[in-house]
C-alpha positions as CSV (number, residue, x, y, z in Angstrom):
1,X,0.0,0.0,0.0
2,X,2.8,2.7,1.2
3,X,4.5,1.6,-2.4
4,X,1.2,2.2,-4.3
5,X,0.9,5.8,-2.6
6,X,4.4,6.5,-3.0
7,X,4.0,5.9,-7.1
8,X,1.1,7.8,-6.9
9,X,2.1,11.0,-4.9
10,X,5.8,11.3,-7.0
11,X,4.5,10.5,-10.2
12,X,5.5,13.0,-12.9
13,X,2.9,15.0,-14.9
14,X,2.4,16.7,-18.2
15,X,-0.7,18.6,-19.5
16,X,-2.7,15.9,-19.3
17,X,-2.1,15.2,-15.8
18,X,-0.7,12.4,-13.9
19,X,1.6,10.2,-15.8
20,X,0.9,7.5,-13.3
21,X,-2.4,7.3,-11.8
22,X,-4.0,4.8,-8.9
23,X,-6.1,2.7,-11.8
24,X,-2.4,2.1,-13.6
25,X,-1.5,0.4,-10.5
26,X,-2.3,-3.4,-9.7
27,X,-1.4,-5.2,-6.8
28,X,-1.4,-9.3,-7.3
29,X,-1.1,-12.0,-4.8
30,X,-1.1,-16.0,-4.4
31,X,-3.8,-15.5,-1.5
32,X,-7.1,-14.1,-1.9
33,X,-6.5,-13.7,2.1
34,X,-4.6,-11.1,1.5
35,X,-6.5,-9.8,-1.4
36,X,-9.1,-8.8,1.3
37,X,-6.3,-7.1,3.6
38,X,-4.7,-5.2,0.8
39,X,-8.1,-3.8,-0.3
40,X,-9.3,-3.0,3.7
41,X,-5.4,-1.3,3.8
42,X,-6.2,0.6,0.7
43,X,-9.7,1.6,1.4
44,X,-7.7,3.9,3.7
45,X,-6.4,6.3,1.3
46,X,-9.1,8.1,-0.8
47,X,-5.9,8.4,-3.6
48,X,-5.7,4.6,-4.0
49,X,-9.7,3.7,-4.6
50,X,-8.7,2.7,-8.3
51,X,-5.7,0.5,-7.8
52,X,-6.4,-3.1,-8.2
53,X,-5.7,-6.4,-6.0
54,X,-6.5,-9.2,-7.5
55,X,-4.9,-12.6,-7.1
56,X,-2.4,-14.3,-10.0
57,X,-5.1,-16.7,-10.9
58,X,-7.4,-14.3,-11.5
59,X,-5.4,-11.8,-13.2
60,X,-4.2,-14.3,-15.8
61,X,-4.1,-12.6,-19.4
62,X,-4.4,-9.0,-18.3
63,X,-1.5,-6.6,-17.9
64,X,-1.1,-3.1,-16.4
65,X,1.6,-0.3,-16.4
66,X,3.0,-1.0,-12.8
67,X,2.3,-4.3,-11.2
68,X,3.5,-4.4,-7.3
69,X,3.9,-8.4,-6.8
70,X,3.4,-9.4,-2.6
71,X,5.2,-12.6,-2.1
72,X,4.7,-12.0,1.7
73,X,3.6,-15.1,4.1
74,X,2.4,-14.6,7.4
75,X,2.8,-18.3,8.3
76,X,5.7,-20.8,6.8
77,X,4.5,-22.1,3.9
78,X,5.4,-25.5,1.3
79,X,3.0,-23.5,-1.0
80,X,2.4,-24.9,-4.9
81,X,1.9,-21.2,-5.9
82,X,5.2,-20.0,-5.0
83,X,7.1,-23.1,-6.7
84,X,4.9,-23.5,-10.0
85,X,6.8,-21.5,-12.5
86,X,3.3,-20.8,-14.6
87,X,2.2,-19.2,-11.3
88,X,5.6,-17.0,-11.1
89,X,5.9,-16.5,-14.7
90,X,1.7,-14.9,-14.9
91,X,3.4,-13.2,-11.9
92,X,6.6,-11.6,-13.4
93,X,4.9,-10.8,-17.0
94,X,1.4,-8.5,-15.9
95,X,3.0,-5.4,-16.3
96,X,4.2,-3.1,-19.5
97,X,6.2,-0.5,-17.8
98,X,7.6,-1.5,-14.2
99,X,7.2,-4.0,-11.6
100,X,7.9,-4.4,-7.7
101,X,8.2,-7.5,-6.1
102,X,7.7,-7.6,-2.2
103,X,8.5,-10.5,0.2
104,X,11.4,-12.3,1.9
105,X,13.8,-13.3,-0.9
106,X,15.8,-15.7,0.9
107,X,12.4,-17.7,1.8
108,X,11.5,-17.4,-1.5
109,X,14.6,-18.8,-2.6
110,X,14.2,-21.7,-0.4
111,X,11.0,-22.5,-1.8
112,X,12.4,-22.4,-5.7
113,X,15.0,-25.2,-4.5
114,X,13.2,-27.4,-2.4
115,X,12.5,-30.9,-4.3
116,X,9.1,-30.9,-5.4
117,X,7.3,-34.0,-4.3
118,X,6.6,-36.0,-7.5
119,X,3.1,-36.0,-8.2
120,X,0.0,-38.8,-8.6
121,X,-0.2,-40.1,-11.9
122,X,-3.5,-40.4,-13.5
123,X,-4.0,-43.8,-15.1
């Protein structure tokens, strides 16, 4: 949220305004848990009404100028979102001018090298 209002409030401006407005801002998550919380957070700020939260699945085949990426877990996590590369990659590819990733890197990392179990077969 602070890095959504920081955009906002130091965004440049020409004639027509605001080169970077709230509604060229999306915020995307694994967990629609914290879909909820980032939208209660950003109902806060009066400046922020038009940024959207969505989760990855949901924001599949849709782009926006700035895309902030939460990677943040509350609790430990062996999560499948976080270590399926179509997940990351939908992640890391939303946005056309910049992009912001927050999280704990090294826990991040962690989960990237972790052996996947294998998984059922379907016969």
């Amino acid at each position: 949220i602070n890095i959504a209002k920081w955009i906002v409030d130091n965004s440049g401006s020409n004639s027509k305004g605001k080169l970077l407005q709230a509604r060229h801002i999306t915020i995307l998550t694994m967990y629609t848990g914290q879909v909820t919380e980032i939208k209660t957070g950003l109902s806060r700020h009066p400046a922020l009404k038009d940024v959207e939260v969505q989760t990855v699945n949901q924001y599949q085949g849709r782009e926006n100028r700035i895309v902030i990426i939460s990677l943040v877990r509350t609790t430990p996590t062996t999560s499948e979102f976080l270590r399926d590369p179509g997940h990351i990659n939908v992640a890391l590819t939303r946005q056309t001018h910049g992009l912001v990733v927050v999280g704990d890197l090294d826990k991040f990392k962690r989960l990237q090298n972790r052996k996947q179990a294998p998984r059922p077969q379907r016969s």
